[in-house]
N, C-alpha and C positions, 0 to 999 in steps of 0.2 A: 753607320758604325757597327749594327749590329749584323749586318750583311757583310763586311768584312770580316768579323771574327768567324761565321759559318767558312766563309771560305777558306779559311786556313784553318779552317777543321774543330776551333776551341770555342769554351761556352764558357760563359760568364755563371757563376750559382750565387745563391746568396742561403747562409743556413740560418737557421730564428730559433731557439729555443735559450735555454741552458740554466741558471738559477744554481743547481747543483751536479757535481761530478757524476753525477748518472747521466743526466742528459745530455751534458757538455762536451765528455771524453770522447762518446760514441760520434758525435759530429767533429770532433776535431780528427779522429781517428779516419771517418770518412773524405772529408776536406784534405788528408795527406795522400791516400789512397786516388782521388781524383789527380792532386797534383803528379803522383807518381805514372798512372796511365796518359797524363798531355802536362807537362810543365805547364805550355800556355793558356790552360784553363783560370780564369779568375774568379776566386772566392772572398767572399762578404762574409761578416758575421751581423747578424741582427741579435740583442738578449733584452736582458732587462735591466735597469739601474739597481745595483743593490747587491746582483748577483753574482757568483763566481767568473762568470765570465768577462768580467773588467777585469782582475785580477789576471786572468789564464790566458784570453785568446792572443793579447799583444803579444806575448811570449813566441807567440807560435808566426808573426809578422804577418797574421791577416788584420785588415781594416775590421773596424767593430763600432756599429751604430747601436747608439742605445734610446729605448722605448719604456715610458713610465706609467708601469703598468702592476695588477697587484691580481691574484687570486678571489676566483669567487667563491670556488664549493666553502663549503660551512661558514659563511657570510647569511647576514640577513638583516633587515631595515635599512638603516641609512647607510652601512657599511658596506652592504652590498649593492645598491644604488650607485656610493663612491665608487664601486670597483669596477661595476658595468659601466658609469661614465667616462673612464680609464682607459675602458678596453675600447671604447667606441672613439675616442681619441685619438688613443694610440695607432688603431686601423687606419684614419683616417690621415694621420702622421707618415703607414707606412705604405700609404699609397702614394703620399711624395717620394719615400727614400725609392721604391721601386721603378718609376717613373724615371728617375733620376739617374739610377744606375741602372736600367735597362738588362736585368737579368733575363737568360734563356729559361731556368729553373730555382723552386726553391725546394729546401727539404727542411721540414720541422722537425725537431729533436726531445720536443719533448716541455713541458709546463709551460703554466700561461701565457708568458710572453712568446709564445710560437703563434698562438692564434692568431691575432691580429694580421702579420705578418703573410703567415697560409691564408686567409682571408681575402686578404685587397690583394694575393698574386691569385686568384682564382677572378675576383671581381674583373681581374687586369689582362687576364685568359693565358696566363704564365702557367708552363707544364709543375705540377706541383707531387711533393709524395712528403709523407712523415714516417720516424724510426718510434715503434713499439718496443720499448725496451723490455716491459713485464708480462707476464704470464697473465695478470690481470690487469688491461688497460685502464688509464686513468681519463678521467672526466675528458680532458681538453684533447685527446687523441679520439676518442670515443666520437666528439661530436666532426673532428675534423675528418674524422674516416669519412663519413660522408661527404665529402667535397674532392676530395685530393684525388690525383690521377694513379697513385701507387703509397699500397701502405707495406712497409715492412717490417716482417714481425721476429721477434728472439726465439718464444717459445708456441709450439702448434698450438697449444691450449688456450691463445690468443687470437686465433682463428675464428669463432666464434662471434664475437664481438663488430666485424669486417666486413664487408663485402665483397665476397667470393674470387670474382672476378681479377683483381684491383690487388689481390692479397698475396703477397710473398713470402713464404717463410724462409729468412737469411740470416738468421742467426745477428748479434748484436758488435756494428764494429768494434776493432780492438787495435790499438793506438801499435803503432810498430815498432816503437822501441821493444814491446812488449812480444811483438810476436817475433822480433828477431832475436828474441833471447830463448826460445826452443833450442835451436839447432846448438846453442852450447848446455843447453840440460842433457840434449840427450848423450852429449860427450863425458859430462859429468856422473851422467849415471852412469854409464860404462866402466869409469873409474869407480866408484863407490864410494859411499863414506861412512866415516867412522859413529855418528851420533844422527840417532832419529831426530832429525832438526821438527819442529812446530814454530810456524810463523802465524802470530796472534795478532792481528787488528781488528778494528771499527769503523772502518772508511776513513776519507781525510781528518774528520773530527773526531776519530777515537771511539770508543763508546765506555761510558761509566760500569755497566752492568756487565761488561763482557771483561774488564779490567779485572772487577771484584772478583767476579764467578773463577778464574784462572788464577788470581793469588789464593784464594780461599783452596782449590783443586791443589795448590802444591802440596797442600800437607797431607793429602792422599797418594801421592806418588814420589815419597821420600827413597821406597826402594828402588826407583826406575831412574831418579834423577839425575844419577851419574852419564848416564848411558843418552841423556836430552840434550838437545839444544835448542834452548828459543829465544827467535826473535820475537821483540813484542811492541809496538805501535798503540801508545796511550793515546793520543791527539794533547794539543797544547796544554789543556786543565788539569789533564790526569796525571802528566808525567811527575811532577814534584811527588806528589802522593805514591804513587806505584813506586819510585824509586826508590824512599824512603823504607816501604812495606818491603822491598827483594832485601835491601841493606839489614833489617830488624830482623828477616830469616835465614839469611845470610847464605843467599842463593846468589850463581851468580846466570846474570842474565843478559841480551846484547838489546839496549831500549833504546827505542827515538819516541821524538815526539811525532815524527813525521818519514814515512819513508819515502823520499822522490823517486829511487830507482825501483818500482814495484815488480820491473822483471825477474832484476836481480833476484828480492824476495822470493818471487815465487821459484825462481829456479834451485834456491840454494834450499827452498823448504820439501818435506815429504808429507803434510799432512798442514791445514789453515783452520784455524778457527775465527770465524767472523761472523758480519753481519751476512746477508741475503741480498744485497743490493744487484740488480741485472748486471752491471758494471763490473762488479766483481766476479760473481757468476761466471759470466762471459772468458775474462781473466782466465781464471783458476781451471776450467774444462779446457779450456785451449792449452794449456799447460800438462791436461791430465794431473790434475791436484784432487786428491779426495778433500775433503772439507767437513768441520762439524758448524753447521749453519746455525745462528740463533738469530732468527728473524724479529726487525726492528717494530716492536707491536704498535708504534703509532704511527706508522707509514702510513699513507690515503688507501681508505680500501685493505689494510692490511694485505699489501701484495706483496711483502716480502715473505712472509709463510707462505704463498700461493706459489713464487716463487721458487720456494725450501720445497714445498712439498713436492713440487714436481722434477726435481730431483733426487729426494729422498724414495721417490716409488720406482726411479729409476738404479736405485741401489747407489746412486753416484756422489750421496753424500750423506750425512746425519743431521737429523734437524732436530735443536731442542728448543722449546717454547721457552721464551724469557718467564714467563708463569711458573714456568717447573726448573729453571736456570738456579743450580748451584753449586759450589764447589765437588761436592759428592757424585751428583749428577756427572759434571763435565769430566771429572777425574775417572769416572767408570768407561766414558767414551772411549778419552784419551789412551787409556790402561788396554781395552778392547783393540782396537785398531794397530795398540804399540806389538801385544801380545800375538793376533791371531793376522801374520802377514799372508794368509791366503785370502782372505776376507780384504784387508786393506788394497791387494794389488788387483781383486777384479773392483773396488770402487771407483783405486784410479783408472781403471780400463773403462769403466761403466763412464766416469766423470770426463773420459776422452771421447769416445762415443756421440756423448752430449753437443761435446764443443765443437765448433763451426769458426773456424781460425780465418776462413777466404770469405769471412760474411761483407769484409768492405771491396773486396773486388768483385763478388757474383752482385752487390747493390749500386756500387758505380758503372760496371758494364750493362746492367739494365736501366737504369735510367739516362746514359747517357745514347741507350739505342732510343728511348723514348724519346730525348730531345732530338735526335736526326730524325727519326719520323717525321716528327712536326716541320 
C-alpha cells in the first residue's frame, strides 16, 4: 500500500501536538498547505483528550486519534510518576496507531502530547521534524530536537537551542483564510479610512488584564475618541462585564466574545493590542500590523516577553509588562502611535519585515523533498 501511494507521487503525514491554539493553528495551517501542493496527500491528526483539538480539527474533516496524556514540567512525587507513566503509555499506544496507519512522515506541533507520538515514529524509523513556535523553546520541543530529522523554527533567537544542521528558520505557519485576506488590505488601504481602527484581544479566551487595562485607558483618551474605532474580543467570561462597563461610559464599541473571522480583524484594524502568543505574532507581521504586546506572565518559561522582546528590539511592536500594565500606561502608547504616524508606519514596515507569510510552503516543500529522499 505504501509503495502504491509513492508511486503516484502522495504521502501519507500524520501531525501530534495541539492542547492550545498556538500549537494547533500552525499544524492545521501546515496540513492545508500540504493539501493544497498534492490533494492526494493524506493527513492524521494525533492530540490529546482534553484539548482544543477535539473541538477544531473535525471541523477541518481530518481524522483525529486521541492519546491520554498529561504534562510533566512542574510536576513532582506521585504526580509526576502519574504523568511519566502516561507518557510511557501513550508511546507505546502510539506505536500501534502508527503501525497501523503506515505514515511516510510525522511533524509535532508542539506540547506534550507530541512526544510520545515523535517518539515511537522515530523508534519506527519514520522521517520526522517538529514546528518551534517561540523564541524560547519549550521543554517537550527542547528534548525532541534531539531526535527528529528537521526542526523548524519562527524566530532565529530559537536557534540556539537546535542542532545546527537539522535547523530551519521558516517562520511559523499561518492558516489561509488569514493570509488570503492580505490582498484585500492592501485594496482597503488604497482606499482609506475614515477612523484609526484598534482591534483588542486576548487569544481565543480573552484575557482579564488586557480587558481591564483598555477600559481603564478610555478615560485618557476622551479627546481622541471620536476619531477611534475598536474592535474588542473579551473571551466568554469577560464579555458581560466589559459590556456593561462601555454602557456605564457610554462609549460606543463593536464587542464579541469571540472573533471567528481573525482575517477580517486584522485587516479592518491599523494598530492590535494583545497578548504575545507566536500564533498571533505570526498573524499580525504577515499582515504588517504594528502591535502594543502585553505578554502573558505565566506562560512556561515566560516566552511570551522573549517573544515581545524580540520584536520590540526590532521596533515592530510595543511591549508592556503586565507588572507595569495600566490604563495610563496603555493610553500613553495608544495616544503615541495615534499621534506620531511616522513612527507608527515604519512599525508597521518593521512588523512586515518580521513576518514570513510562505513559512507553510518553504516547510512543506522541504520536508516533502525529505520524504522522496527516503
Amino acid at each position: 500500500m505504501r509503495s502504491e501511494r509513492e508511486a503516484a507521487g502522495s504521502f501519507k503525514l500524520i501531525f501530534a501536538g495541539g492542547g492550545t491554539g498556538g500549537h494547533l493553528f500552525p499544524a492545521l495551517a501546515l496540513a492545508q498547505e500540504f493539501k493544497r501542493i498534492d490533494p492526494g496527500v493524506e493527513v492524521v491528526f494525533i492530540g490529546g483528550r482534553g484539548g482544543l483539538e477535539e473541538k477544531i480539527v473535525p471541523g477541518y474533516g481530518y481524522p483525529l486519534k486521541l492519546l491520554n496524556v498529561e504534562g510533566i514540567k512542574r510536576r513532582s512525587g506521585m504526580q509526576r510518576l502519574r504523568a511519566l507513566g502516561k507518557a510511557f503509555k501513550a508511546t507505546v499506544e502510539a506505536v500501534g496507531i502508527l503501525r497501523s496507519i503506515k505514515p511516510d512522515g510525522v511533524i509535532g506541533s508542539g506540547s506534550y502530547s507530541s512526544a510520545p507520538v515523535v517518539t515511537a515514529a522515530k523508534l519506527l524509523g519514520i522521517r520526522t521534524a517538529i514546528l518551534e513556535q517561540n523564541a524560547l523553546p519549550g521543554l517537550t520541543n527542547r528534548v525532541l530536537g534531539k531526535l527528529v530529522d528537521r526542526i523548524y523554527i519562527s524566530f532565529e533567537e530559537a536557534r540556539g537551542y537546535f542542532p545546527g544542521g537539522r535547523t530551519v528558520l521558516s517562520g511559523n505557519p499561518i492558516r489561509r483564510e488569514i493570509l488570503e485576506s492580505r490582498g484585500e488590505l492592501e485594496e482597503e488601504e488604497a482606499a482609506g479610512a475614515e477612523k484609526f481602527s484598534i482591534l483588542v484581544f486576548g487569544g481565543s479566551q480573552g484575557a482579564t488584564a488586557i480587558n481591564a487595562a483598555f477600559l481603564d485607558s478610555t478615560e485618557y483618551l476622551t479627546d481622541i475618541w471620536n476619531s477611534l474605532r475598536v474592535v474588542h474580543q473579551t473571551g466568554e467570561e469577560g464579555f458581560e462585564g466589559v459590556k456593561a462597563a462601555y454602557k456605564r461610559k457610554g462609549l460606543k464599541v463593536e464587542l464579541y466574545r469571540f472573533i471567528d473571522d481573525m482575517g477580517g480583524a486584522y485587516r479592518s484594524a491599523d494598530l492590535a493590542v494583545c497578548r504575545a502568543g507566536a500564533t498571533s505574532i505570526a498573524e499580525m507581521t504577515a499582515m504588517g500590523l504594528p502591535s502594543i504586546l502585553i505578554p502573558y506572565p505565566f506562560a512556561s518559561d515566560d516566552h511570551q516577553t522573549v517573544n515581545a522582546r524580540c520584536l520590540a528590539d526590532k521596533g515592530a511592536a510595543v511591549m508592556i509588562r503586565q507588572d507595569n500594565l495600566t490604563g495610563s500606561a496603555l493610553a500613553g502608547a495608544l495616544r503615541k502611535l495615534y499621534k506620531d504616524r511616522k513612527e507608527f508606519k515604519a512599525m508597521g514596515a518593521a512588523a512586515k519585515a518580521f513576518g514570513k507569510p510562505g513559512a507553510a510552503e518553504m516547510i512543506a516543500g522541504n520536508f516533502l523533498k525529505a520524504l522522496k529522499k527516503k
